[in-house]
Structure formats: C-alpha cells, structure tokens
N, C-alpha and C positions, 0 to 999 in steps of 0.2 A: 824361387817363388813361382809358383803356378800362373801359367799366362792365362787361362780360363780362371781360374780363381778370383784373379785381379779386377775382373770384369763386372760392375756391380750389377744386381739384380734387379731391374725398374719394372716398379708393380703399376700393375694397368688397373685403367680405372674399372671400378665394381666390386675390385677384390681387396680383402681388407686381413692384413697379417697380424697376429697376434703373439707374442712373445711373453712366459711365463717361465724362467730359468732357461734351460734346457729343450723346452718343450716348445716346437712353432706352430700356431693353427694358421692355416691359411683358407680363405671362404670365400667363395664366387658365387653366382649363379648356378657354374655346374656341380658343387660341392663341397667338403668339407675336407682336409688332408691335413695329418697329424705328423708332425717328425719328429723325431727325438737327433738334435743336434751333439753331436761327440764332446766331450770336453776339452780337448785338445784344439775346437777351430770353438770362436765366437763369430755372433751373428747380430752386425749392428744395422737399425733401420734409418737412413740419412735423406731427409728431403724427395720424399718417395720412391727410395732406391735402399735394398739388403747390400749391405757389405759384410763379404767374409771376409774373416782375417785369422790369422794363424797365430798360436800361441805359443807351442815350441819351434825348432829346429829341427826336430827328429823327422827320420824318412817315413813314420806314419802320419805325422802331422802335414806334414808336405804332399801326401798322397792324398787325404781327406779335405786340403783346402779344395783344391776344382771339383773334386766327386762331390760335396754337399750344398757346392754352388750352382753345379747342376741341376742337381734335385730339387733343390730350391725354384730354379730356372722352370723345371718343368712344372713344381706344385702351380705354380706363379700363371701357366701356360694351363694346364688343367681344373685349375678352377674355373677362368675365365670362358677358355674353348673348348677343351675337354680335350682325350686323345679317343681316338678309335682305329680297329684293324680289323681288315678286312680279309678271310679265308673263305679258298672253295673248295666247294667239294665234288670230285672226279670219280667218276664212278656210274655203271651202267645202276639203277637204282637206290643209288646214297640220294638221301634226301633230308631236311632237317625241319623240324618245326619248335614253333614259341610257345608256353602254354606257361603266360603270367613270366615268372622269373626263371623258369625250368627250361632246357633244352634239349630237347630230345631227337637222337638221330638214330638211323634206321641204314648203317653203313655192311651189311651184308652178315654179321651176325648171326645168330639164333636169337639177340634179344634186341630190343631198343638200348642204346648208350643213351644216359638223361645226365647233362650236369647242372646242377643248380648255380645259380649268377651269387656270388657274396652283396653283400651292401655296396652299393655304390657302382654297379658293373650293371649294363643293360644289352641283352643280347636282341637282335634282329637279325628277320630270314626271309631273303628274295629269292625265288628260283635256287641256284644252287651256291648262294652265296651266305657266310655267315656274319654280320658285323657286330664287331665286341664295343661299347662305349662306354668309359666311364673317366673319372675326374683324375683318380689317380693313372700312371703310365709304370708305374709297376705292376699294379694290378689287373691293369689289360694284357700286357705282354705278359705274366705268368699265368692267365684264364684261357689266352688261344695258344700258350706251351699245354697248358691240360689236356685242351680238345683235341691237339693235334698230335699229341700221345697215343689218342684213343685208336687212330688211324694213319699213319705217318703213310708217304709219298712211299711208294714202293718203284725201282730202278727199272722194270721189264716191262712193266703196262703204264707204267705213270700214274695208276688207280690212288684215292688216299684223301688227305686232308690239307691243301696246300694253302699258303699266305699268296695274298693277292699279288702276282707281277713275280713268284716264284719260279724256277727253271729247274727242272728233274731232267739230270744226266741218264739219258737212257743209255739201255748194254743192251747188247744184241745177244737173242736167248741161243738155247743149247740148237737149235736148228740150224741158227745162222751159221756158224759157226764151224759146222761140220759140213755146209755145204764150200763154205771156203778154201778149207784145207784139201 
C-alpha cells in the first residue's frame, strides 16, 4: 500500500469539495478544478479530510492510490493559494509584455512570440521576469513548458528562457578549446 496514499487529504477552510460519481469539483477563492477520479481508487470525504482508497490489488491500482492523492493534495492547495512559477528571460533584448490575457515576447526573432493564458492561468511581467499563476498546478507547469519551448536556455551563452533559481551548464566554445590543446 502506498505510504503517500495512506495520508488523508485535510481540506482547509474556504474550500469546498464536491463529489458527483467519479467526477470531484474542488472551489476556493482562487478557483475551480475538476478531476475525473479512476475507477480503480475511491474517494471518501471523512470529518473534513479526502480519503483515498484502493479497490483492487493490481500494480495499476497500487500506482494510482498516491498519484490521485496527490492531485487531490494539490487541487486542495490551489484552490485555496493557488500555484505560481516564475521564469527569466536572459538575453541582450528579450523582453516580454501583458496585454489583458495574451503574452507577448520579443526574444530575438523576426516576429513577436504571443501565447494566450487558457481559463484560469494569469500571466504577469516585471523587468525581465515572467510569473505564471493559476489554481490548477498542471496547468501552470504545462503553460511555462510552452513558453519555454519558444526559447530554451542555450549551453554557450546562457541566452533563453530559464525557470527562476535554474543553472545552465555552460561549455566552453570552439575558441576555448583550440587554445588549450
């Protein structure tokens, strides 16, 4: 049995879980987060505390008890506080700006990069910093995988799109190199 699984879920105050089959709403302050629960684990609400529990024996049921207690864990976490992350951007004129839900960057192109924010995802822009915040924590972490697709951290100059507190293993270019040998 999963030792994270075991662990029940204690829903803090403001935030109010819903349970309809399968389907959990969980709602806070900062928003709304929808799961669709496996058939395989159930999900009981005990004395303001989620308990998973497992229904078969099998090695997938045993894998989905901790991972949906998690998720659970974080809707629970992001309704209330919300998640957010924080990327910079490195670069002799990378710059980014906000315009309503759209974000538009100016990373050395011929054109502007613009990614639009989905429902529930709110982008902000300080000097050369980007913060992504929203309720759900899948969908922040897959919105600065996008951004930082557009531009990844390159190995020679460090130029790019890095996650806040990130470290780029620099290589020492074809100059260095030839002067050593």
């Amino acid at each position: 049995m999963s030792r994270i699984g075991k662990l029940p879920v204690i829903i803090t105050s403001g935030v109010k879980v819903e349970k309809d089959g399968s389907q959990i709403k969980v709602t806070g302050p900062k928003g709304l987060i929808e799961l669709e629960v496996p058939r395989q684990v159930t999900v009981k609400e005990e004395d303001g505390k989620l308990v998973v529990e497992v229904r078969g024996k099998d090695k997938l049921s045993k894998a989905l008890h901790g991972t949906i207690r998690s998720i659970l864990a974080n809707a629970v976490v992001g309704a209330s506080e919300g998640w957010s992350k924080k990327m910079e951007l490195v670069g002799t004129g990378f710059r980014a700006e906000v315009e309503g839900d759209l974000l538009t960057m100016t990373l050395g192109f011929s054109h502007p990069v613009k990614i639009k924010a989905p429902d529930g995802i709110n982008f902000k822009v300080e000097k050369n910093m980007i913060t992504v915040e929203g309720a759900d924590r899948a969908k922040v972490g897959q919105i600065c995988a996008e951004i930082r697709k557009v531009k990844p951290p390159e190995p020679y100059k460090g130029k790019g799109i890095l996650y806040m507190g990130e470290k780029i293993r620099r290589k020492a270019g074809k100059a260095a190199k030839t002067q050593a040998a």
